[in-house]
N, C-alpha and C positions, 0 to 999 in steps of 0.2 A: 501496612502495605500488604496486600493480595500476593501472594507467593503460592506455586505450584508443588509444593512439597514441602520434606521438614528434615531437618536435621543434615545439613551441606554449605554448599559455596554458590551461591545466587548467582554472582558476575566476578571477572577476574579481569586485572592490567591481561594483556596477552602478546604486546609488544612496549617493551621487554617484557619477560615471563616476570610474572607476579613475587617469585621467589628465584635467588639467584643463590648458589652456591661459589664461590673465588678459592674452594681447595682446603679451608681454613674455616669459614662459619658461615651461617646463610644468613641472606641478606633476603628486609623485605623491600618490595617496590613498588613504590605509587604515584612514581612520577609522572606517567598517563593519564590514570585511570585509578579511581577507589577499588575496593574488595567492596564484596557484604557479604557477609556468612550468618547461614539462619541454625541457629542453636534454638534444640527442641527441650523444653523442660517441662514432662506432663500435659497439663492442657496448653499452655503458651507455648510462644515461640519468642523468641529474643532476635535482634537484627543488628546487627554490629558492622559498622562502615569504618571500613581501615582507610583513612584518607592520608595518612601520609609515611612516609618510607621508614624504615627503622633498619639500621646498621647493625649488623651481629642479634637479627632477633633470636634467631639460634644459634648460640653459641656452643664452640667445642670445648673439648678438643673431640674428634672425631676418628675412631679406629680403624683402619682397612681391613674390609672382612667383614664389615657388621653394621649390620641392617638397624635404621636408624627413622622410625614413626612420628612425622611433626606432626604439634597439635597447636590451636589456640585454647585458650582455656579464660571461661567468666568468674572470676570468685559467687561461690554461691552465698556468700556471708555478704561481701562489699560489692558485687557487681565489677572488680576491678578488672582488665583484661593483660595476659600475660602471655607468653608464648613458652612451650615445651615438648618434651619428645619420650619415647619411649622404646624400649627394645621388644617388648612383645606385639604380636600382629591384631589391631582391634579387628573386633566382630559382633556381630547384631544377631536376635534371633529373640524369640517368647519366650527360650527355656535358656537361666544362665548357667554357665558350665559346672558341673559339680566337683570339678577339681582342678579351680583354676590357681593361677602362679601369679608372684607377686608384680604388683604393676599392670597387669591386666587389662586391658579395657574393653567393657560390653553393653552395647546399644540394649538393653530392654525392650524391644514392639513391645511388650502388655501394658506397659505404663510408660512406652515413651519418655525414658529417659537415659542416661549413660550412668556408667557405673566402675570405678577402677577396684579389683581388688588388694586391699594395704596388708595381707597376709593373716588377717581375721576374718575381716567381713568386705561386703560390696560398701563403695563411699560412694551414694550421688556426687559428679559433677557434669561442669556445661565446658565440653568437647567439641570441637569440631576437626577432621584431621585436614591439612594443609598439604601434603605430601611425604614421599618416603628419601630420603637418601639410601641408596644399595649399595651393599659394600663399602658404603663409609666415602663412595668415591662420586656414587653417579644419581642425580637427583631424579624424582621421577614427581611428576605434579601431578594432585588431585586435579579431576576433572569438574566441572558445575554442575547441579542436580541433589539428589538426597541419597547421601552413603551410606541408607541402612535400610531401602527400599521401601521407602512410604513417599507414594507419588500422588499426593491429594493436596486440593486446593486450602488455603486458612490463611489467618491473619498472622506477620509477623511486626511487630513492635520497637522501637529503641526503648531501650530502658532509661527513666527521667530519675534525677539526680535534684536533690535541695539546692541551697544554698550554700550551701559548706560543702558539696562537693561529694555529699552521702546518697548512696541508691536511695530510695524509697520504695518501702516495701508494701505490698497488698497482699496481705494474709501471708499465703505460702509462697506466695510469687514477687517478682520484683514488680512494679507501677510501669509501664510503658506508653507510649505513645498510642496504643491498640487499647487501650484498658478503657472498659466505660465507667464513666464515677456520673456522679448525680448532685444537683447542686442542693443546698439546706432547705431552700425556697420549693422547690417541687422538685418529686422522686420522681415523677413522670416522663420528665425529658432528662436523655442522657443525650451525655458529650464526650466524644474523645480530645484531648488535652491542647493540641495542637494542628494545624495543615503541616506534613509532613513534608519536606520539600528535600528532592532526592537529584543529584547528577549523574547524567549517562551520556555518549556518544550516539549520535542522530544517525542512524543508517543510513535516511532517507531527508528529504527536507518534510520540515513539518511545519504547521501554521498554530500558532498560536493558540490555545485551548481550544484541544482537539482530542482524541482519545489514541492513548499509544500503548504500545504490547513493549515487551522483553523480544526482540529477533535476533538476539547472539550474545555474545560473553559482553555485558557492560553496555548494549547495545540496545536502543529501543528504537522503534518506526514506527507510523501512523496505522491504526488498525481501524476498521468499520466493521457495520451490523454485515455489510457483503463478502466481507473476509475472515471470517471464523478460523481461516488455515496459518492465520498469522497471530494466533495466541490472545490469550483473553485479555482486555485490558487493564493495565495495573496503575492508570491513573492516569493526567488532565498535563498536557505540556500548557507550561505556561510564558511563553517566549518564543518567538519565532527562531526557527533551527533550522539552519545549513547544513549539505553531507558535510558529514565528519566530524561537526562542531558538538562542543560537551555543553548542553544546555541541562536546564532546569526541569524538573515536572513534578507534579505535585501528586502523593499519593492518600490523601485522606484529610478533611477538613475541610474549612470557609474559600474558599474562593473566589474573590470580585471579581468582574471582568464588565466594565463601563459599557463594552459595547455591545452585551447581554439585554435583552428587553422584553426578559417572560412576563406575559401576562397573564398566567395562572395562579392558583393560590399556594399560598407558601402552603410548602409537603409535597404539593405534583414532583410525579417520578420522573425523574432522568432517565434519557436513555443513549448508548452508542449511536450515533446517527449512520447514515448513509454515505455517508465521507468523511465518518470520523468525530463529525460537531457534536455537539449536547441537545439533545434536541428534549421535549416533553412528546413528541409521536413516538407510539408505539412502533418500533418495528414488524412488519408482516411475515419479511421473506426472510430467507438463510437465516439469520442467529436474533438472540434478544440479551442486552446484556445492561444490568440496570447501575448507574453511577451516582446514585442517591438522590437528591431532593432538594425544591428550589426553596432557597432563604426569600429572596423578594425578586423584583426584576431584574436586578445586577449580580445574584450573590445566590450561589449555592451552598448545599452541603455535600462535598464528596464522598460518598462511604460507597468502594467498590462490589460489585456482586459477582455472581456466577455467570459465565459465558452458558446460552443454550442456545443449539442447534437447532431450526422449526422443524427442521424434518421429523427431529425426533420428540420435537419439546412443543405441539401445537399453540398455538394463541387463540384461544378464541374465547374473550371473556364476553359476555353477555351487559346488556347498557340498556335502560329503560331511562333516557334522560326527555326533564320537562321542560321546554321554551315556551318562554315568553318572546312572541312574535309582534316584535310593532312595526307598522306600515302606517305608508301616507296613503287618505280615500280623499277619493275627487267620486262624491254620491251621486252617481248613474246605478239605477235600478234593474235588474236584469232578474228573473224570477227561478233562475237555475244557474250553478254552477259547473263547469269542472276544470278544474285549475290546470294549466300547462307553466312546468317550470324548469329552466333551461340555466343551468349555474354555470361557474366553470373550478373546476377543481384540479386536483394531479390524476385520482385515480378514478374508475368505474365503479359508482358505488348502488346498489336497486334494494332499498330498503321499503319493506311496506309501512304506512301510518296511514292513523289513523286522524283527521281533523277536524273540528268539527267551525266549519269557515262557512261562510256566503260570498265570495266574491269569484269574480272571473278573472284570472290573473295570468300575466304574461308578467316574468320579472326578470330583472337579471340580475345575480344574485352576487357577495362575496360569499367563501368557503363558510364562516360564521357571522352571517348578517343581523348587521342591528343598525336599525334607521330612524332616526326619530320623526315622530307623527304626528300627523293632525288629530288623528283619533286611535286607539289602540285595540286590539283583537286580542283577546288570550289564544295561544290555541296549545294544546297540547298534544304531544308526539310519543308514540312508540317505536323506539326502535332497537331492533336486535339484528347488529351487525356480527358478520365474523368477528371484526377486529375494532379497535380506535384509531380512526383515524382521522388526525388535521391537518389536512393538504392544505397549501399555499398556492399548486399553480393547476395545471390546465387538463379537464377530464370532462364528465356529462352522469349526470344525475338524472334518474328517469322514475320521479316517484310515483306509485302508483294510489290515489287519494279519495277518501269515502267525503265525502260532504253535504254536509244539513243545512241548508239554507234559512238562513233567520231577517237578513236583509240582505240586501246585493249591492255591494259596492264594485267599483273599479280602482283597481290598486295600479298605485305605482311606483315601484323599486329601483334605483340607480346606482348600486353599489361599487366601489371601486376594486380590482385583480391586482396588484401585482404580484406577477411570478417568480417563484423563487426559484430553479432548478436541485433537484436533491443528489441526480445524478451525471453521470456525464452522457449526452444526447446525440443523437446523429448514425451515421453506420459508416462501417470499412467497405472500400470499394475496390478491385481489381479488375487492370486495362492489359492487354493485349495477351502476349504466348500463346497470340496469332489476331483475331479481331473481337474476342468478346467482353462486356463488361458487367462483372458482379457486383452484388451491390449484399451485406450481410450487416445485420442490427449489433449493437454497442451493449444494448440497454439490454436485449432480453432473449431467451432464449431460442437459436432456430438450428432446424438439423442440415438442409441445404441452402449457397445463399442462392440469391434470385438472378436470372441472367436478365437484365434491363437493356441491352441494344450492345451494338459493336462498332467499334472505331471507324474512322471513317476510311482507313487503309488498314489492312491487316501487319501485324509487324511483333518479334521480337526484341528484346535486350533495347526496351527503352526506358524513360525514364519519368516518375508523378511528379507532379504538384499539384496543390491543390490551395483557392481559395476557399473563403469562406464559403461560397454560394456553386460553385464550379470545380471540375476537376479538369487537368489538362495532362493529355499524354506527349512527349515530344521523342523526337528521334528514332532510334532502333532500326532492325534490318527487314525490309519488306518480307513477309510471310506469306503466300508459299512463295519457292523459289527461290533462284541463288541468294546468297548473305552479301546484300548489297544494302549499305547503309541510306538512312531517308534524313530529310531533313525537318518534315513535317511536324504542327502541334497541333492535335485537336483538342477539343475542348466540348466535353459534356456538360449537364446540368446535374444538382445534388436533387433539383426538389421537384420537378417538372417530368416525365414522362417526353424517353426520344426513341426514334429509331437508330439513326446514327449520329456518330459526334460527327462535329462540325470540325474542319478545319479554320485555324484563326491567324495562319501565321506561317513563320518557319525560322527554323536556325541558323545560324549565317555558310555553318557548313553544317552537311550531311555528318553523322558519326553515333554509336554504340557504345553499351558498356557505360556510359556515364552515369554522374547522379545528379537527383531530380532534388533541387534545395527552394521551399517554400518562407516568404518574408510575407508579412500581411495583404502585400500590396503588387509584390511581383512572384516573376516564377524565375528560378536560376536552373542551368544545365551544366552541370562541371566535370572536366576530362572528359576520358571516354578515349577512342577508336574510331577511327575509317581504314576499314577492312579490305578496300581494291581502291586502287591494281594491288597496292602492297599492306601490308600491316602498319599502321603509320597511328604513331602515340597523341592525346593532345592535352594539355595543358589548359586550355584555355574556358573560362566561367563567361554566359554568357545569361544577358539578364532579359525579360518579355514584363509589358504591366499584364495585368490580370483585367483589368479595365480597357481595353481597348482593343476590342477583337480588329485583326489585319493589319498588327503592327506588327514587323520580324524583331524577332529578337538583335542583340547588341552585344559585343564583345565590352567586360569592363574591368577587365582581371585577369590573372593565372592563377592555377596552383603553382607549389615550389618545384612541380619536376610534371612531364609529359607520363602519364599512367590511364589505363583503363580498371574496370572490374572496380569502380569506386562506390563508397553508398552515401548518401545524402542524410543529415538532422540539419535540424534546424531551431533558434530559440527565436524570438522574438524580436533581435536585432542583428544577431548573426548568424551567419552557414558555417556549414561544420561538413566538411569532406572526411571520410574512417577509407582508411585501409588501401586495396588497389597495385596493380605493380603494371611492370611491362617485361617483358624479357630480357634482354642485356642491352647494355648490362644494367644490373641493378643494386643501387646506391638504396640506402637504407630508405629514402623519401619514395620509394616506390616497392619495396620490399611487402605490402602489407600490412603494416605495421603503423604508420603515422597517423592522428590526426591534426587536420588541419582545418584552420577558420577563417573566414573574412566577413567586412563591416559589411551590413544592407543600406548604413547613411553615410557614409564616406568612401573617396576614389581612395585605391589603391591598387598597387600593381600586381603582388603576389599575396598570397595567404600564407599565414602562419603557423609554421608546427609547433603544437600547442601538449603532445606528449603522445602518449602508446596506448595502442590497445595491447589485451595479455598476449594474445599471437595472434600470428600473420593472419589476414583473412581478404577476401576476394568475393562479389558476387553474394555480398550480406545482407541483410535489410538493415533500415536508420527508424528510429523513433525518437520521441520527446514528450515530455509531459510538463517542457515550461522553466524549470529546475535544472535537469539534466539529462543527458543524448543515453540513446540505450542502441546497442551492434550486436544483432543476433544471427545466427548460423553463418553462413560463408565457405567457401573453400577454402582449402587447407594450403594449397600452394597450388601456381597456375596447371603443373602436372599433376599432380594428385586426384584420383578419382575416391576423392573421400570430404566431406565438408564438418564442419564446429557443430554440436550441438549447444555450446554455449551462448549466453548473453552478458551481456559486460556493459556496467553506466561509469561515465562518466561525468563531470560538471559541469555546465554553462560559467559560473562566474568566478569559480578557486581554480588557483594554480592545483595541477597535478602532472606525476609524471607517469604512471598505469593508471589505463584501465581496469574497473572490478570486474571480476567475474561473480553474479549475482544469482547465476540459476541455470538450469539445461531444458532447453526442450527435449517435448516429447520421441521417442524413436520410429523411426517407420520401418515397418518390417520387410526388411531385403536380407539375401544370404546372407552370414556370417561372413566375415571378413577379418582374421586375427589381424591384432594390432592398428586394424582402422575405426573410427569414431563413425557411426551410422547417424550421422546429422542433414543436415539440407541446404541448398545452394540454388540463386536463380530463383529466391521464394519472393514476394511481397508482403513488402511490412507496413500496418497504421497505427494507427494510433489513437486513441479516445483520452479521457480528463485520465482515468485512474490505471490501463491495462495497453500492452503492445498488445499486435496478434501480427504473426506470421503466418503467410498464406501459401499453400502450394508449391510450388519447388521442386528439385530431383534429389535425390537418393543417389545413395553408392549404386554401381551400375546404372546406370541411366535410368533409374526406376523413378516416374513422377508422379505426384499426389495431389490430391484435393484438401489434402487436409489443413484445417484453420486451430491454431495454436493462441492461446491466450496467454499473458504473464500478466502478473503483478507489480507497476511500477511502485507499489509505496513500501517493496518488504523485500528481502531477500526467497527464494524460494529453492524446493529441489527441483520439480521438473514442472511442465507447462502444463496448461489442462487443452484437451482438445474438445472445440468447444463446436465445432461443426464442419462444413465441406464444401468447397467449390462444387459450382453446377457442372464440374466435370476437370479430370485431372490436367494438369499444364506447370508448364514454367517460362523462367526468362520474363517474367508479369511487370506492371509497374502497380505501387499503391498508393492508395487516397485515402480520405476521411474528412466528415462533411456533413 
């Protein structure tokens, strides 16, 4: 296993704490969750997985008053593993002390190893320390990481055991599962001994051999070549994982996977893909990280590598490959050529070659075309690209070609495309906080988005949906001028060029403050406000199809209680209402607090509280990625002039009773404000395959911004990246995505 250091505690239980103290002996515990702790011996490293709980592993009796050092400890002779303790305080460093006390223990840096002194001399042993009891009373636990400050990447190993139960030893080290041995028949190829197959808790939902990182104690998530900020991958999940669920992954070794179908030669490199997959393309952009080599079509070799950065770590290997080009000729004579070829790929690639052809050719090509022919052509190519690359779907090739004409044919190529998508595609879009609509790319970098036309009424505080092909804005309170609720929906195009949306409809009442809940096929509008004569709360979910523009919407539902300030997700067969309140009085279902759900294929009368976000919030944004809802920034309480900089997911299809809190956006800079949270409220939220983005919104003090915040739905993070800007600041927006 690829491990980020040496000589520590990899992953720990952390509910319950991995070590329990009851007053009387400590107790270990693994009823969660395994240990692993990486014990450093010279060049090796050792891997040791505590998987199951052990009563009195430190045993007392225990003094009050005195300070008391747990260790694990590996016999260096038999590999056996034991637990013990010491009264002196271990320490590391390149120089050992020259007048240490009996029992001692000291990390060696120069030859990476520990050492206790027996009141003669230093004994090598294999240490790791597990925590302190203080005063004999109060336990204090090691943290995860390397407790003797060597933060570098390398291989850590289990140690392999005969048949009788004996280590087996290689030279000076023990045999592990990292150890390369050579078979009698050829020294040339080495093996490591086994696929290592390792349990962890799924942060995130992951798909079935995919590339995953280490993202917390015990904890692994989905990681790709586009997220380098979520730790290097330490090997191949092989099971589909649920949040929460402790699945399987494999860190080194054979791997089949049936529904694999390389067509390269065994030894092409592996690489992190774009979403995680195994792909044999090279990565171009953000990192390169290689996960070994293909056994045949089905069947790889795992052996993980080093994560690099492009920025810092260029690609650009050099390729002089020869094709053999065969085409079908239907002989029409033509006395000159000069070939126009028109392919379709992913990316933009202008490679010069050189060929040495007769025909006048119009083709359409696949990404690697091979056709069989009536007659054949050699032709041979030079090409020096940046990179390697084998796209699968849709781009333009523009070669430019020298040609000797020897006879003239008319060629003609019929190749088959299918697309493969590598990323998630499409752009985030924001409607109204008054009448304009932006529109800002998913896939790739821009500094403002584009303002593309404005609503067909100008209006605040209303609410998105959005089809596949269309985005529709409904409700909200006419802008400029008094806060008088509309009832209105327009409806934009994603792919077409407008001036203004169209109106397709209307709500059956006028009302604000609601959320905007998308199902495939319709648009929902739930709670909300009608703000004159009176303040008046609403309850009610009301449904519009997507396909039939000038049909009003339909009353088909409630939530469990009349609230505004609510935000909208949505999965694929149900909506999901987060948070919201009304003023008095206020019953916990209106507090801020709740999420609630209902069917998109069954009647039903109210929706169901389904559990909590971590606190109150108001005036949030809603996303999804299919999996699970994600509830970013909001108001803190309907008076509070302060909003959440946090984001919190919760599940589509597990019971839960909180929401997580998974990350903070970015801060926008307004005064200080002791004791308030500088977050955002009244923003827009979309959504793409892999990333939320928060958009625009206000600040403590009524200060509002343009700025567009990205997260990472496959990882836990600390704060958001701010990845560009509305075509000018606003709030009170609805969003889309499309």
């Amino acid at each position: 296993m690829l491990v980020s250091f040496r000589q520590g505690i990899l992953s720990v239980q952390t509910v319950p704490d991995f070590i329990e103290f009851d007053g009387t002996v400590i107790n270990f515990d693994a009823s969660a969750e395994q240990t692993l702790i990486v014990f450093s011996d010279g060049d090796v490293n050792y891997l040791l997985a505590e998987k199951q709980s052990v009563s009195a592993a430190w045993g007392g009796p225990f003094s009050t008053g005195t300070d008391y050092y747990l260790y694990w400890d590996i016999d260096v002779n038999t590999a056996s593993r034991t637990f013990g303790w010491t009264l002196v305080p271990p320490t590391y460093g390149s120089t050992r002390p020259e007048t240490p006390v009996l029992d001692e223990h000291f990390y060696d840096t120069s030859v990476n190893k520990m050492f206790v002194w027996n009141g003669i001399k230093w004994i090598p042993k294999l240490r790791v320390f597990a925590g302190q009891l203080q005063n004999g009373s109060t336990l204090i636990l090691e943290s995860t990481g390397s407790q003797v400050g060597i933060n570098e990447s390398g291989k850590a190993g289990y140690i392999l055991f005969d048949q009788n139960s004996k280590a087996i030893r290689h030279g000076d080290y023990f045999l592990t599962t990292e150890t390369v041995v050579n078979t009698v028949a050829s020294k040339l190829n080495a093996y490591n001994l086994e696929a290592i197959q390792n349990r962890a808790k799924s942060l995130t939902a992951i798909p079935a051999f995919h590339a995953v990182s280490w993202q917390g104690p015990n904890q692994v998530g989905i990681t790709t070549s586009a997220t380098p900020d979520r730790g290097p991958a330490i090997g191949i999940s092989i099971e589909d994982s649920g949040y929460s669920e402790v699945k399987r992954f494999v860190t080194d070794g054979f791997i089949v996977n049936e529904e694999w179908d390389f067509s390269d030669e065994p030894g092409t490199l592996i690489f992190v893909g774009r979403n995680g997959e195994i792909t044999t393309t090279v990565p171009a952009t953000v990192s390169l990280q290689r996960m070994g080599q293909i056994v045949n079509s089905t069947t790889i070799f795992l052996q993980v590598g080093e994560l690099f950065e492009l920025d810092n770590f260029p690609v650009t290997p050099t390729v002089t490959p020869t094709v053999s080009l065969e085409v079908s000729v239907t002989p029409t004579v033509t006395p000159a050529a000069t070939p126009t070829v028109t392919p379709t790929v992913t990316v933009t690639v202008t490679p010069t070659q050189e060929v040495t052809l007769t025909p006048t050719v119009t083709a359409t090509a696949t990404v690697t075309p091979t056709v069989t022919p009536t007659a054949t052509v050699p032709v041979t190519q030079t090409v020096t690209p940046t990179t390697t690359i084998t796209p699968t779907v849709t781009a333009t090739i523009t070669p430019t070609q020298t040609v000797t004409p020897t006879f003239t044919p008319t060629l003609t190529i019929t190749p088959t495309v299918t697309p493969t998508p590598l990323i998630a595609t499409g752009d985030g879009y924001t409607s109204g906080g008054y009448d304009p609509i932006d529109r800002f790319p998913f896939a790739s970098p821009f500094t403002v988005a584009t303002l593309i036309g404005n609503l067909n009424t100008g209006r605040e505080n209303l609410a998105g949906n959005s089809s596949a092909t269309d985005g529709f804005s409904t409700g909200g309170d006419a802008f400029p001028g008094p806060i008088v609720a509309t009832s209105i929906i327009d409806m934009f195009p994603f792919s077409t060029p407008f001036v203004t949306a169209s109106p397709r409809g209307f709500l059956t009442i006028s009302k604000n403050d609601h959320a905007g809940v998308s199902s495939p096929t319709d648009g929902y509008a739930a709670g909300g406000s009608v703000p004159l004569p009176s303040l008046t709360y609403q309850a009610s979910i009301y449904r519009f199809p997507f396909s039939s523009p000038g049909t009003n919407a339909s009353q088909i539902g409630n939530l469990s209680i009349e609230k505004d300030a609510v935000t909208g997700v949505n999965s694929s067969t149900d909506g999901y209402v987060a948070g919201g309140w009304k003023l008095s009085p206020i019953p916990k279902e209106a507090s801020g607090l709740v999420i609630e759900r209902f069917p998109f294929s069954t009647p039903f009368a109210t929706s169901t509280n389904i559990g909590d976000m971590a606190e109150p919030r108001g005036h949030a944004t809603g996303h999804q990625n299919g999996t699970y809802g994600f509830v970013a920034a909001g108001r803190i309480s309907p008076s509070a002039d302060s909003a959440h900089t946090s984001v919190s997911i919760f599940p589509f299809s597990t019971p839960f009773v909180v929401a997580i809190t998974i990350g903070d956006l970015s801060l926008i800079p307004v005064a200080p404000s002791p004791g308030l949270p500088n977050g955002r409220q009244f923003a827009a939220g979309q959504s793409s395959i892999i990333d939320g983005y928060v958009s625009g919104g206000q600040a403590r003090g009524l200060v509002t911004t343009s700025r567009i915040d990205a997260f990472p739905f496959g990882s836990a993070f600390t704060t958001s990246t701010d990845v560009g800007d509305l075509s000018l600041s606003r709030w009170q927006m609805a969003g889309h995505q499309g």
